[in-house]
Kinemage of the C-alpha trace (Angstrom):
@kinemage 1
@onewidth
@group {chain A} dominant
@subgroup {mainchain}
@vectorlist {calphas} color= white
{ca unk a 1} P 0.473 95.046 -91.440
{ca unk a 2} L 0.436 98.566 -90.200
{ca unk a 3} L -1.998 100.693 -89.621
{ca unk a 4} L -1.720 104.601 -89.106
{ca unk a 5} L -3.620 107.046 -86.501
{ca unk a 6} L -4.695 110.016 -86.569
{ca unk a 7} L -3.793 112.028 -83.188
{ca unk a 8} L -5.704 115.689 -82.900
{ca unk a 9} L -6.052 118.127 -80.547
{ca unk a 10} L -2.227 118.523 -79.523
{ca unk a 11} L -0.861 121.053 -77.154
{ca unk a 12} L 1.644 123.124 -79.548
{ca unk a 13} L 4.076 122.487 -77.479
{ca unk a 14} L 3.986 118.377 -77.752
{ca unk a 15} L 7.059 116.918 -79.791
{ca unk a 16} L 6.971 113.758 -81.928
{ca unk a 17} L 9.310 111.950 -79.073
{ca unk a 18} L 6.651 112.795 -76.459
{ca unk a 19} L 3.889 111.161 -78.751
{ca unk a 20} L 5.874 108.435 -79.640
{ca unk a 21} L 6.435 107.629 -75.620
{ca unk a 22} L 2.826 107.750 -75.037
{ca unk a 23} L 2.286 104.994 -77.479
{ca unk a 24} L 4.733 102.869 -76.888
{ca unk a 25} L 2.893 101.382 -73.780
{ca unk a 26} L 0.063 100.082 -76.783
{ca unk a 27} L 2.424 98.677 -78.584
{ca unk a 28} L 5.424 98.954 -81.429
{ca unk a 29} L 5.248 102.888 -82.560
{ca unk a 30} L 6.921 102.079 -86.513
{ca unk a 31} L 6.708 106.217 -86.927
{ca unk a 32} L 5.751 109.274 -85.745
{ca unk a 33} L 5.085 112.190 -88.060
{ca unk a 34} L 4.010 116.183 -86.653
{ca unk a 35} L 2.274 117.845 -88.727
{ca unk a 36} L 3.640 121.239 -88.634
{ca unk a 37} L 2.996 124.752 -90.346
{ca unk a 38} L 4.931 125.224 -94.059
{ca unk a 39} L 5.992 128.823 -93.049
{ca unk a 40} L 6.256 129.178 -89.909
{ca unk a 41} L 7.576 125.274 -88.619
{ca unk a 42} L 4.827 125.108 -85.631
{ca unk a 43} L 2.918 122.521 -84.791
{ca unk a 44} L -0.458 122.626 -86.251
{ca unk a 45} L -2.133 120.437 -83.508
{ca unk a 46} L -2.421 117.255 -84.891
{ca unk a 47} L -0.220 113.991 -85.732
{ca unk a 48} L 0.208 110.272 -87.442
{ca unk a 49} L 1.047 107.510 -85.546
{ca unk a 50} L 1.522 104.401 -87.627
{ca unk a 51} L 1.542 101.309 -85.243
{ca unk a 52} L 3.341 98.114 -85.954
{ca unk a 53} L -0.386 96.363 -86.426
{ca unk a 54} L -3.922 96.912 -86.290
{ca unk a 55} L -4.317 94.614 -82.657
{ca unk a 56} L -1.691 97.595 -81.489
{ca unk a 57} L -3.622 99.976 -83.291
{ca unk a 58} L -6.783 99.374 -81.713
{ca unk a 59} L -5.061 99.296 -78.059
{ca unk a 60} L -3.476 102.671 -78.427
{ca unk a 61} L -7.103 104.088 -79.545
{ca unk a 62} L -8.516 102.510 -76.508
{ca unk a 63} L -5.746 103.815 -74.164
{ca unk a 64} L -5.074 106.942 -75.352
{ca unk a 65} L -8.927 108.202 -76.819
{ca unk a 66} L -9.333 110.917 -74.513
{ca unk a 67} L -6.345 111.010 -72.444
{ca unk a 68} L -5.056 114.461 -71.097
{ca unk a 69} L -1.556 115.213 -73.003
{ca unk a 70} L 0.261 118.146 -72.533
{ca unk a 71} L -3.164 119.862 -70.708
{ca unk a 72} L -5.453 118.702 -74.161
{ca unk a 73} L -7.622 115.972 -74.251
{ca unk a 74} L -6.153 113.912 -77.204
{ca unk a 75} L -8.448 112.596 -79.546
{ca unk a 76} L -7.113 109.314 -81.325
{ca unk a 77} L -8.716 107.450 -84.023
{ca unk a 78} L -7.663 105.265 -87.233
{ca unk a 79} L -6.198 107.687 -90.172
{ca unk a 80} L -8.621 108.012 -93.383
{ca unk a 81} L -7.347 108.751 -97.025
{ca unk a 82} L -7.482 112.156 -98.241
{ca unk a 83} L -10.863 112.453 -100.342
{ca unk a 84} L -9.721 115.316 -102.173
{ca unk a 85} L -7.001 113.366 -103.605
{ca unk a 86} L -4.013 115.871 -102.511
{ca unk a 87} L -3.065 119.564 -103.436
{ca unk a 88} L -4.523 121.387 -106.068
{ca unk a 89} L -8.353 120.837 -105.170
{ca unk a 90} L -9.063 124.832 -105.493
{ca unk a 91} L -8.986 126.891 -107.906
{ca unk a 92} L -5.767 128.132 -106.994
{ca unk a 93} L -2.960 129.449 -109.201
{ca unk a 94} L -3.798 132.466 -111.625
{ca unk a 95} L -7.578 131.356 -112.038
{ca unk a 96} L -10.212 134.452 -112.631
{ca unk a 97} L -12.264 134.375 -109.698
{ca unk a 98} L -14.639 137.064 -110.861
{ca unk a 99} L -12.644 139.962 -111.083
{ca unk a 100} L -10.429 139.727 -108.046
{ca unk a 101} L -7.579 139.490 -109.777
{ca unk a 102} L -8.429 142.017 -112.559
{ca unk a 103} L -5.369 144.414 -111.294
{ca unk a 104} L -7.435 147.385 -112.913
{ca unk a 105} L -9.689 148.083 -110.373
């Protein structure tokens, strides 16, 4: 079973080929995935690793925890679900906020 990482504190400049190279050495990298800014298509610092099984897993987290990248200091730990469930946790859309969108003022 597989079991996917979280990867923070990139360099910008870090691409998903030079994260999946330093993992490799723990183990079978099954993906790689950037996270990377809607708008503006840069990096936004962080990553998911998802390696082959949790035994490679827990060697890439003991390798790479800490480990200088790209000048940053990576931090590396097993990925958590989303608590909020996803999108849409704000208020968001058209909702009155108290009179900020009242376009009379």
């Amino acid at each position: 079973m597989s079991t996917k990482l979280y990867v923070g504190n990139l360099s910008f400049q870090t691409t998903s080929a030079d994260l999946e190279q330093a993992f490799v050495g723990a183990g079978a990298v099954q993906s790689v995935r950037l996270i990377t800014d809607r708008d503006t298509g840069r990096s936004r610092g962080f990553a998911f690793v998802e390696m082959a099984s949790q035994a490679e897993a827990e060697e890439a987290i003991k390798q790479l925890n800490g480990k200088e990248v790209g000048g940053r200091s990576l931090t590396v730990n097993t990925a958590r679900p989303r608590e909020d469930g996803g999108r849409g946790a704000g208020l968001g859309g058209g909702a009155d906020r108290g009179g900020y969108n009242n376009k009379s003022w």
